[in-house]
C-alpha positions in Angstrom: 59.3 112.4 61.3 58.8 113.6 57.4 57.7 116.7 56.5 56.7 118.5 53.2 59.8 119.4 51.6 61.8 116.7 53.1 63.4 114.4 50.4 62.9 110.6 51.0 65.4 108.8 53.2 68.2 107.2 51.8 67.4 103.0 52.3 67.7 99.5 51.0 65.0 97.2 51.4 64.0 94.1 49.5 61.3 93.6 47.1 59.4 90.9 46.6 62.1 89.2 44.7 64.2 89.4 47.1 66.3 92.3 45.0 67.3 95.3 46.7 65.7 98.3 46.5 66.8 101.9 46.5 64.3 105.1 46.9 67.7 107.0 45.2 67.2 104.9 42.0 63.5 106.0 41.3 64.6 109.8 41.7 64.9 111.8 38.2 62.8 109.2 37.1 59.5 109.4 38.3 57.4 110.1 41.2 56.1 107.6 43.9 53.6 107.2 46.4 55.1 105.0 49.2 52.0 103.8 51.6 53.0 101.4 54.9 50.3 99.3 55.7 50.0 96.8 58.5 50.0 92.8 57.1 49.5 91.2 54.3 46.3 89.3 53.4 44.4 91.2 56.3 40.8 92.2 55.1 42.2 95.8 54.9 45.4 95.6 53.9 44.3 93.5 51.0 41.4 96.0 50.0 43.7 98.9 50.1 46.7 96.8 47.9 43.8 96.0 45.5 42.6 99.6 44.9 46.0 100.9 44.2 46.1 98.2 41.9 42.8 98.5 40.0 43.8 102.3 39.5 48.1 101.5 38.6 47.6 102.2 35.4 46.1 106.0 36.5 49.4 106.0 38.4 51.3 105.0 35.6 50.0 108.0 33.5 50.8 110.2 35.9 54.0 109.5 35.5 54.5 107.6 39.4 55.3 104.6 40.9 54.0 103.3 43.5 55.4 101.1 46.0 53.6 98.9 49.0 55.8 98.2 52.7 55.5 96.4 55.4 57.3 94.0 57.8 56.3 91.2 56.0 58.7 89.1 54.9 60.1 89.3 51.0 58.4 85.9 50.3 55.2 86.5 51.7 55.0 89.9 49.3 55.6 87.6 46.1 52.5 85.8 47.6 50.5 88.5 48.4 51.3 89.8 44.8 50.7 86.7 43.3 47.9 85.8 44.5 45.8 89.4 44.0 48.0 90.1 40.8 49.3 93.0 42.3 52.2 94.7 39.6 54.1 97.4 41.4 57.1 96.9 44.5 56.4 95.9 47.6 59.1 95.8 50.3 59.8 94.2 53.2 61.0 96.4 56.2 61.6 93.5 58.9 63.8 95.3 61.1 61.0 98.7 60.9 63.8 101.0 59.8 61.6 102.1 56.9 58.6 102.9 59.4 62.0 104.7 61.6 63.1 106.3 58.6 59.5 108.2 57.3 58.3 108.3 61.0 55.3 106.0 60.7 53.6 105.9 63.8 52.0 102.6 65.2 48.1 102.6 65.3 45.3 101.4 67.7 47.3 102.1 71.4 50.7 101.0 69.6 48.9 97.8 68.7 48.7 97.6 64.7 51.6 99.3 62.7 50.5 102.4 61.1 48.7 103.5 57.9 50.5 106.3 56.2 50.9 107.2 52.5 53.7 109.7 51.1 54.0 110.9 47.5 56.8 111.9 46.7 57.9 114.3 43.4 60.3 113.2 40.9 63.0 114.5 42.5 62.5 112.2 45.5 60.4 116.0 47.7 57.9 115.0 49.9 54.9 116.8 48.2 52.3 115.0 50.6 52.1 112.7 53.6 48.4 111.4 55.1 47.8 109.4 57.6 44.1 107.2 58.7 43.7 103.5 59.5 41.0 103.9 57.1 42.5 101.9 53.9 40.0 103.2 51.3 41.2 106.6 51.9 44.8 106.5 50.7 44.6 105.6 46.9 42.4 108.7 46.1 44.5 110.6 48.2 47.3 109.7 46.6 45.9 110.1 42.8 44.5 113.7 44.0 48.2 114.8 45.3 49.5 113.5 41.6 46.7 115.3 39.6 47.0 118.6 41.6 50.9 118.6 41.3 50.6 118.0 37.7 48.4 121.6 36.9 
């Protein structure tokens, strides 16, 4: 389980390219907000993908990425992305050692894999972790974390 403070765990997942993805590449660089969401192209899951993206660019001038995972596979992320023209990383995490790694509980009696979003500082510092199956509730959160850390 992550806790503020904690710097993000060292993995390699793949994007929705199928290239590998470090967390240790984006640190120095930027920040990032990492949210874990259940499925793609689920009513919710789709509704919280598209309100990170309508807002990206906020993200962008806030000087964070932000970066989408589930156990989907890597080719059913480049669909999802396609199709709601979704431009940041998603990864695939089939084997859940991503949801193992930030301790992601499951959701609904262990029957839907958790909702949990984590931004993370520049230097790769868990500033802020929030968890709720609600999916509208994690973008603000995450822009609010960004806007506060940057006063």
């Amino acid at each position: 389980m992550m806790h503020v403070g904690d710097k993000v765990p060292k993995l390699e997942l793949k994007d929705q390219n199928a290239e590998i993805f470090r967390f240790e590449d984006l640190i120095g660089k930027k920040a990032f907000v990492v949210y874990f969401y259940p499925k793609n192209f689920t009513p919710g899951c789709t509704k919280e993908a598209c309100s990170f993206r309508d807002h990206y660019e906020e993200f962008q001038e806030l000087g964070a990425e932000v970066i989408g995972i589930s156990s989907d596979s890597a080719k059913s992320h480049f669909k999802f992305a396609d199709t709601f023209k979704l431009p940041y990383i998603f990864l695939s995490d089939r084997n859940k050692r991503a949801r193992e790694a930030f301790g992601v509980k499951p959701s609904l009696l262990g029957l839907l894999p958790g909702r949990e979003t984590f931004v993370f500082d520049k230097q790769g510092k868990l500033l802020h972790k929030f968890n709720s199956m609600n999916a509208k509730r994690h973008m603000p959160e995450a822009i609010a974390i960004l806007k506060k850390c940057q006063n």
